[in-house]
C-alpha positions as CSV (number, residue, x, y, z in Angstrom):
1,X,64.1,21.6,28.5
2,X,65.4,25.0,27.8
3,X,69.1,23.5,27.4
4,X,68.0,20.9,24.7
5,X,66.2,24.5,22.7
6,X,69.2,26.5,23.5
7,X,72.0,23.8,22.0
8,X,70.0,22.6,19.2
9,X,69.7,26.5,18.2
10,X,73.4,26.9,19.3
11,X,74.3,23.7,17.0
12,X,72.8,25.7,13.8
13,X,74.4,29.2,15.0
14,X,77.9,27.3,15.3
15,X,77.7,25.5,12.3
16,X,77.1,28.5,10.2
17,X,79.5,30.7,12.5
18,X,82.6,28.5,12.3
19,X,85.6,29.8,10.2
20,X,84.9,26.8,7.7
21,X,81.7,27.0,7.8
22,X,81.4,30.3,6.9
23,X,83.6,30.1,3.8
24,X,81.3,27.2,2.6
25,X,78.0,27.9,3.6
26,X,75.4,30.5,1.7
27,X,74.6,33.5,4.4
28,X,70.6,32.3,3.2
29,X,68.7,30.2,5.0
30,X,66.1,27.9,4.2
31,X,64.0,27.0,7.4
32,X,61.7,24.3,7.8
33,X,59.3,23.5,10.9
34,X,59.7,20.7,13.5
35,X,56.8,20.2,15.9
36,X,57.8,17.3,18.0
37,X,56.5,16.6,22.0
38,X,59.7,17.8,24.0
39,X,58.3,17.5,27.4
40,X,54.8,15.7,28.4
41,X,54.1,11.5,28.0
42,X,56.6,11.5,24.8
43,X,59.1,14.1,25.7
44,X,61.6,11.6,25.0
45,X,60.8,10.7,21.5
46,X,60.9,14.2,20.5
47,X,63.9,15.3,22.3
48,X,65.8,12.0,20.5
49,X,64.1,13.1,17.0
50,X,65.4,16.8,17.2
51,X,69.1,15.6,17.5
52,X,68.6,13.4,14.4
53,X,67.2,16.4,12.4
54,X,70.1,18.0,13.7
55,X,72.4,15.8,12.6
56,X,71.0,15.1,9.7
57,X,70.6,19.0,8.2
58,X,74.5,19.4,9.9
59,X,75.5,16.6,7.3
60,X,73.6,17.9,4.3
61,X,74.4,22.0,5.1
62,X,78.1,20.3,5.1
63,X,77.5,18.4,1.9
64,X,76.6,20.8,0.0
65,X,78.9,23.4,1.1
66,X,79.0,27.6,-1.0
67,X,76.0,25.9,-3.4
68,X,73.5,25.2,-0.8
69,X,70.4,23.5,-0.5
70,X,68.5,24.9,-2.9
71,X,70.8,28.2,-2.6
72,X,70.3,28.2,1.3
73,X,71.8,26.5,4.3
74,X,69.0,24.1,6.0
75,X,68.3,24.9,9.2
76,X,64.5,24.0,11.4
77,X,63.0,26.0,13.9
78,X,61.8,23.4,16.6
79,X,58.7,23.9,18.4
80,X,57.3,21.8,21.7
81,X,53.9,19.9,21.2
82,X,53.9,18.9,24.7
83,X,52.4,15.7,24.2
84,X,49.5,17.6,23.1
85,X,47.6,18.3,20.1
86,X,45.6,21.5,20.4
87,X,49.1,22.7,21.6
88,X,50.7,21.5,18.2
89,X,48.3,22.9,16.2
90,X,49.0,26.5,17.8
91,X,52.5,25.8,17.0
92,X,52.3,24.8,13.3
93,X,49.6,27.6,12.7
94,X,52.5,30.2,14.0
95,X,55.5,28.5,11.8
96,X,52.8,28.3,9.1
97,X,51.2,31.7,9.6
98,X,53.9,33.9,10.7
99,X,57.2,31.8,9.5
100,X,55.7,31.0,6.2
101,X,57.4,27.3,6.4
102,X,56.3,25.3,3.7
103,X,57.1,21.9,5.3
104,X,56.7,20.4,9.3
105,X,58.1,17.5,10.5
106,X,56.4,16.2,13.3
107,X,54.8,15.1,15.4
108,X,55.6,12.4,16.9
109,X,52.5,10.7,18.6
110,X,49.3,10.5,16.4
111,X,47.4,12.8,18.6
112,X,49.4,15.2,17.8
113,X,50.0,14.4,13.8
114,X,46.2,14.2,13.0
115,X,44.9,17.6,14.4
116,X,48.0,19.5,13.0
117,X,47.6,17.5,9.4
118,X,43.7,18.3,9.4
119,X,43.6,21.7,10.9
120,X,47.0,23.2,9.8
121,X,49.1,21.8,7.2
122,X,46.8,19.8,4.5
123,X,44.3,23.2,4.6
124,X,47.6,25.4,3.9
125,X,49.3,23.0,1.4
126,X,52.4,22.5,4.2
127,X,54.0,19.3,3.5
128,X,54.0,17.3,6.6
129,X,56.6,14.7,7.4
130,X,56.3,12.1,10.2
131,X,58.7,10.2,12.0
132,X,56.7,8.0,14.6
133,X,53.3,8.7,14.2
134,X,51.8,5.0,13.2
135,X,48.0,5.1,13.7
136,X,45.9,4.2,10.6
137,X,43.7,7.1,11.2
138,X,46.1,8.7,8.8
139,X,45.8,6.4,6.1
140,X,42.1,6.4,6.2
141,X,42.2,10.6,6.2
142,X,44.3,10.1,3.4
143,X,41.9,8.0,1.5
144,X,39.4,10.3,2.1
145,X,40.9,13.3,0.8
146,X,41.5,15.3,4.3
147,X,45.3,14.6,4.0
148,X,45.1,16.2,0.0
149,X,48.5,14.4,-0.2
150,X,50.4,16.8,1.8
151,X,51.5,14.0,4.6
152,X,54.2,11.4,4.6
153,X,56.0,9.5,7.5
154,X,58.6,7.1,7.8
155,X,56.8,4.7,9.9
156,X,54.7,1.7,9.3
157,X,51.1,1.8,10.0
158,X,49.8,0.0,12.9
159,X,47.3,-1.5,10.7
160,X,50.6,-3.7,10.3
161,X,51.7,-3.9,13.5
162,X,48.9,-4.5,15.2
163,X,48.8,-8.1,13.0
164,X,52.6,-8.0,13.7
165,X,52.1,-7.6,17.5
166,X,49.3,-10.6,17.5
167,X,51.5,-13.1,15.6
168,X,53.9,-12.7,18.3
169,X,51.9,-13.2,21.7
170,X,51.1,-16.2,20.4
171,X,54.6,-17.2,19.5
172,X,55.5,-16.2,22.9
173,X,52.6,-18.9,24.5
174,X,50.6,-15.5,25.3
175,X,47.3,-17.1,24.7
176,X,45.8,-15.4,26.8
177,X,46.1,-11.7,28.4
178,X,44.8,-8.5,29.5
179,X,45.3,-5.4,27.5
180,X,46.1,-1.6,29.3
181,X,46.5,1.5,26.6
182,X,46.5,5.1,26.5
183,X,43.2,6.6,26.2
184,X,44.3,8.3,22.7
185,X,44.0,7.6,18.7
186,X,46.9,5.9,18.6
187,X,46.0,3.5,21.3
188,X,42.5,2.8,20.6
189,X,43.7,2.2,16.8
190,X,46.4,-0.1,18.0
191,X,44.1,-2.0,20.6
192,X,41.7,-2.7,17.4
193,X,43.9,-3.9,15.1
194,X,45.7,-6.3,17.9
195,X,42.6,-7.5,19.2
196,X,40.9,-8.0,15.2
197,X,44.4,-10.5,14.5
198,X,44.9,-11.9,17.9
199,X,41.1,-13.1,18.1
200,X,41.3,-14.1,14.6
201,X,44.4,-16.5,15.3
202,X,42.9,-17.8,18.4
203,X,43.8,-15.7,21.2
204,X,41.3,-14.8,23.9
205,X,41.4,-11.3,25.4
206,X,40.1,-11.2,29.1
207,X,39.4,-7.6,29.6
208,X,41.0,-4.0,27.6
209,X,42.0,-1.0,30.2
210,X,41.9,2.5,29.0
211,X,44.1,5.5,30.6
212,X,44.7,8.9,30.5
213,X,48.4,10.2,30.3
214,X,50.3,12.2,32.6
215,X,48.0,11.3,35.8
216,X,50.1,11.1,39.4
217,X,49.0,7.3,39.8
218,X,47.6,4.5,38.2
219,X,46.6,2.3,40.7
220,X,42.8,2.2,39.6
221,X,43.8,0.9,35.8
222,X,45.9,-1.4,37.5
223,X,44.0,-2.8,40.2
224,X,41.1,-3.1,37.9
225,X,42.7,-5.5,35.9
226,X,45.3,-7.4,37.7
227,X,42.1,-8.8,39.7
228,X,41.3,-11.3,37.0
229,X,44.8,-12.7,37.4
230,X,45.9,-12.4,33.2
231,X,48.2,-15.0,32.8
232,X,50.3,-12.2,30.4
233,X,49.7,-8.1,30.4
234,X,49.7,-6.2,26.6
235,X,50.7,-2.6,27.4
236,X,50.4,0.3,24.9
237,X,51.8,3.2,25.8
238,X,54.6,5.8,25.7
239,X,57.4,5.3,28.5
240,X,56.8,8.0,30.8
241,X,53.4,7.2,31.5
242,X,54.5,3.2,31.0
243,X,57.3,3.0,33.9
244,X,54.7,4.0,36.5
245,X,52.0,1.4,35.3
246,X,54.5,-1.6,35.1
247,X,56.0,-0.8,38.2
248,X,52.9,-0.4,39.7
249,X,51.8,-3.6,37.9
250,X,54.5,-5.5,39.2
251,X,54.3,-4.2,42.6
252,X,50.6,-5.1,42.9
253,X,51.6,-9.0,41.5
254,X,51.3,-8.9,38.0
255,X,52.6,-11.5,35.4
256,X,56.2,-10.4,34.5
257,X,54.8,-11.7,31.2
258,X,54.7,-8.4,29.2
259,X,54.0,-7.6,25.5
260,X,55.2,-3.7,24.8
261,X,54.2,-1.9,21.7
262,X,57.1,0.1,19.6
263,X,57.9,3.0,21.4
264,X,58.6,1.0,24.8
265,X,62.2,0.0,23.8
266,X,63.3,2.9,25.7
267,X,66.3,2.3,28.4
268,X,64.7,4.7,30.7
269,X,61.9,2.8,31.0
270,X,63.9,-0.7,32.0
271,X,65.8,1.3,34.2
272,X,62.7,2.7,36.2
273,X,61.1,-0.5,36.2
274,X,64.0,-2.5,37.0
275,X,65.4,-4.8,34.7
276,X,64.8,-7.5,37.4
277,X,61.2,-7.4,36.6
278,X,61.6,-7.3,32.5
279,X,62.7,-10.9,31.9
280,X,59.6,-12.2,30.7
281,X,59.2,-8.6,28.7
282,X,58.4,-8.8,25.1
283,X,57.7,-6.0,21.9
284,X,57.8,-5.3,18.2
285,X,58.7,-2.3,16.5
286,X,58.8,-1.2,13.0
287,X,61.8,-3.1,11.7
288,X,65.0,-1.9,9.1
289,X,67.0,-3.4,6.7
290,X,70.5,-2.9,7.7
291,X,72.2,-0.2,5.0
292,X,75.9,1.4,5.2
293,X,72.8,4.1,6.8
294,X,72.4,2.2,9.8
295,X,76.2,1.8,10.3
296,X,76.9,5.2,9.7
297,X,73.9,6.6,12.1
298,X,75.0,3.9,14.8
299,X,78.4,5.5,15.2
300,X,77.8,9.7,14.4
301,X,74.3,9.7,16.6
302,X,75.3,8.8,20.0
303,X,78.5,11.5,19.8
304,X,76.3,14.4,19.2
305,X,73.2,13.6,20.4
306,X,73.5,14.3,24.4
307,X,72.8,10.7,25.9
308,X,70.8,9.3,23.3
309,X,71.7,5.9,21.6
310,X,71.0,5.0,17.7
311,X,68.4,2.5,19.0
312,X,66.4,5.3,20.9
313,X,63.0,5.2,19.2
314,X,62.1,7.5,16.6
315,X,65.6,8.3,16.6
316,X,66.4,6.5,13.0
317,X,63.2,7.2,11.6
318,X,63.7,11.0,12.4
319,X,67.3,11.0,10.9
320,X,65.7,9.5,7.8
321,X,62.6,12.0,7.4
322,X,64.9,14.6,8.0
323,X,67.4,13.6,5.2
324,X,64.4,12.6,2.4
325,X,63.1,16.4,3.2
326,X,66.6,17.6,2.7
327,X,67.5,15.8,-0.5
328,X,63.7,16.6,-2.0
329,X,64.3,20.7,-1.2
330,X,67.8,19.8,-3.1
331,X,65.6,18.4,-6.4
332,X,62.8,20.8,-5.9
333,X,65.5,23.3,-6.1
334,X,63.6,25.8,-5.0
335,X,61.9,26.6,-1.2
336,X,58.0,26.2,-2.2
337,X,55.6,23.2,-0.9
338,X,54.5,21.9,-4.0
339,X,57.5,21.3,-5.1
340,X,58.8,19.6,-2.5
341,X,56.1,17.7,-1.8
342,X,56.7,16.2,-5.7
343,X,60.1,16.0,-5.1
344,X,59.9,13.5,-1.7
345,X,58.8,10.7,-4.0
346,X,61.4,11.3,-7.1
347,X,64.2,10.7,-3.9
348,X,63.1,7.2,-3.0
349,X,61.7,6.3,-6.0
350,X,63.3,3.2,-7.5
351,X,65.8,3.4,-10.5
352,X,68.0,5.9,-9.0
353,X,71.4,5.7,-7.9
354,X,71.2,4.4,-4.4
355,X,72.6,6.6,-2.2
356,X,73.3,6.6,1.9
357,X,73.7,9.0,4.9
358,X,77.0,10.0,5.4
359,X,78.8,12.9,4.7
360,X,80.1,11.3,1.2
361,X,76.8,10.1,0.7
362,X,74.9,12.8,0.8
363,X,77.8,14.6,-1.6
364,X,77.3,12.2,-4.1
365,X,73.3,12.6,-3.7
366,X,73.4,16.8,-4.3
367,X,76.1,16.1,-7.5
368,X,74.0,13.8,-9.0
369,X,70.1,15.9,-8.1
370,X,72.8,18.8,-9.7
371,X,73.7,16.6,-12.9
372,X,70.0,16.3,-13.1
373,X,70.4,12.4,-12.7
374,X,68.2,10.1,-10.6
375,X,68.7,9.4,-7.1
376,X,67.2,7.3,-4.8
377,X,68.0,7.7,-0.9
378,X,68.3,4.3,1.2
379,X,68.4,5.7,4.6
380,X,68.6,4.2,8.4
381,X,65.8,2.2,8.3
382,X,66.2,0.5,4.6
383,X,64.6,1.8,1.5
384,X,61.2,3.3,2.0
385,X,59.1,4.1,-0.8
386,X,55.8,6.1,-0.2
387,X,52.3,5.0,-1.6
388,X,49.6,7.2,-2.5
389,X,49.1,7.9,1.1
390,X,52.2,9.4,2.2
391,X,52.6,5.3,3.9
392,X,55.5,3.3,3.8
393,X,55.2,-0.8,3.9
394,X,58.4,-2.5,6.1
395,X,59.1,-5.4,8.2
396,X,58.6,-5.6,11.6
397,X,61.1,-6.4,14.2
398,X,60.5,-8.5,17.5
399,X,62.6,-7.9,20.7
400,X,62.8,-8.9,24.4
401,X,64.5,-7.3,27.2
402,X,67.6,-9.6,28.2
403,X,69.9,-8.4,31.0
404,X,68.1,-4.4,30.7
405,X,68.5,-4.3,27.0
406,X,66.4,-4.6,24.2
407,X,67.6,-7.3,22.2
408,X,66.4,-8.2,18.9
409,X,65.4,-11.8,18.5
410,X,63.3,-11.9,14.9
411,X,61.8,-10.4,12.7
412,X,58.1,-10.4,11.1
413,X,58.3,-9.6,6.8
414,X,55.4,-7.2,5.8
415,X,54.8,-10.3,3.3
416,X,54.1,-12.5,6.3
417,X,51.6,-9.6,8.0
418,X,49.5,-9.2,4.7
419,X,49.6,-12.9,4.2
420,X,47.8,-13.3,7.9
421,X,45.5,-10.4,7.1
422,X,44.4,-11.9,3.7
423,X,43.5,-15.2,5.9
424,X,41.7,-13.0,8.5
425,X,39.4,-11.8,5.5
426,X,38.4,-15.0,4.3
């Protein structure tokens, strides 16, 4: 893990120490906070999200050459959560403390998110900016004021995905199965809003399987629920923890019949399973409208970002909260919180000239925030627009794993998800 801190420090220190770079570039620096799990059950989210901020604040620092970003070269200073929240919260509280940062992005996992909105950022009026972190815990801290609009993320609540996830088991003939999730908010939120749609559509659930992440085996969780023979398994979880319990599931005689929840798209995850075993695998994720975003993302990611592909989860979604922070610090035009927070909204908001990630792009984006004319950034994932929450609305994409890919078969409009929640109401 050191040699993923060392070159995404080294990537800022070259950028700004390259002949061209140097000529173009303010000797100021601007630095914002990441807080993302590097190592622990979602090491591999965070690691993929740091090279997408990277890339990202590369592209804009390159944009916006001698003039800067709000006078100053972007740069972050990334921190490891470890998959852990009271460890988060140490490391915002320094970056807000001691750095004086006056926005985060991170984390990734919602146990993380939460404790470092509540405790650290929201009481310090930090603007905090998430990339993968989906539970509706945040909405709901939002709505009761313990957010004080100072968080935002780039990814759908599970409130929707959860009716997403529901709609497709049963599409899939899953009419019946057993559910194993990690022992955390975000999978005891996700587990609740599946099991409120899919009993409300007819499903029948024969038995819900808590675990802790990061033990050395699972065989307990597993045994536990494999002896009531589920026709099809629902696992939530992060892939580290993941390849162990469906190998383990597998290996014990389990259904090959497998619904995965977003962040299992993961190729390390087929590959330690064995993709043998994945044919009957299916998942939904947060979907994206394809933009001249996506195609630009799917060809400069993979080059820089160390083995990482453009389809690595929270990948995009990083990329894009990276590049909406950048552009709002550009309209703020100047380093302070407040502003910025303002500012996020004014650079999705529709009515501006739509504008997309790529070196021209993000040109055109500063000239116009410069010209004091409207802009509105359409990023990787689509055009996002936040709500009074800090919550975006999308669509929702369904996949299976064919031949050890993920491979997109569908996809689930947020109109259809509300439309099946309104009938759940009634």
């Amino acid at each position: 893990m050191r040699l993923l801190l060392t070159s995404t420090a080294l990537a800022m220190l070259t950028l700004a120490a390259s002949p061209n770079a140097s000529a173009q570039t303010p000797s100021c620096t601007n630095t914002v906070g990441m807080v993302v799990s590097l190592t622990g059950a979602a090491g591999r989210y965070g690691q993929a999200a740091s090279k997408s901020v990277e890339l990202a604040f590369n592209e804009l620092n390159k944009a916006a050459g001698a003039q800067g970003i709000a006078g100053c070269k972007l740069a972050f200073d990334l921190r490891d959560a470890q998959s852990q929240g009271s460890v988060a919260v140490d490391q915002a509280r320094q970056l807000v403390d001691l750095k004086k940062v006056p926005a985060i992005i991170g984390g990734i996992i919602s146990s993380v998110s939460v404790p470092m909105v509540t405790s650290v950022t929201a009481p310090a009026g930090v603007v905090q900016i998430s990339p993968a972190s989906s539970t509706p815990s945040l909405t709901t801290l939002a709505v009761e004021g313990k957010t004080k609009g100072w968080f935002f993320r780039t990814i759908t609540s599970d409130a929707l995905q959860g009716t997403a996830a529901a709609k497709y088991a049963l599409d899939q003939g899953m009419t019946t199965l057993s559910i194993i999730h990690v022992n955390n908010d975000f999978g005891v939120n996700m587990v609740n809003e599946f099991r409120r749609a899919y009993l409300g559509l007819g499903g029948k659930i024969i038995d819900v399987t808590p675990y802790n992440p990061e033990q050395s085996s699972y065989n307990a969780e597993v045994t536990k629920t494999i002896k009531n023979e589920p026709p099809a398994l629902y696992f939530i979880g992060y892939p580290g923890d993941g390849t162990t319990i469906v190998r383990t599931w597998i290996q014990q005689g389990g259904t090959k019949r497998i619904l995965l929840n977003d962040g299992m798209n993961a190729a390390d995850f087929i590959k330690g399973v064995g993709p043998q075993y994945l044919t009957e695998a299916f998942g939904t994720s947060s979907g994206t409208t394809t933009t001249p975003s996506t195609e630009y993302f799917a060809k400069a990611y993979p080059a820089m970002s160390g083995g990482f592909d453009a389809g690595a989860p929270a990948a995009d979604r990083a990329f894009d909260a990276a590049a909406i922070l950048g552009l709002a610090i550009a309209q703020a035009g100047k380093f302070e919180s407040a502003a910025i927070r303002d500012a996020i909204r004014k650079v999705t908001e529709p009515g501006g000239e739509v504008v997309y990630a790529s070196p021209q792009g993000f040109a055109r984006a500063l000239q116009l925030i410069k010209d004091k004319k409207p802009v509105r950034y359409v990023g990787v994932i689509g055009a996002v627009q936040f709500d009074k929450n800090g919550d975006i609305a999308g669509p929702f994409r369904t996949w299976r794993i064919t031949k050890g890919e993920v491979t997109t078969v569908g996809q689930i409009s947020t109109e259809d998800v509300q439309a099946i929640q309104v009938k759940l109401t009634k």
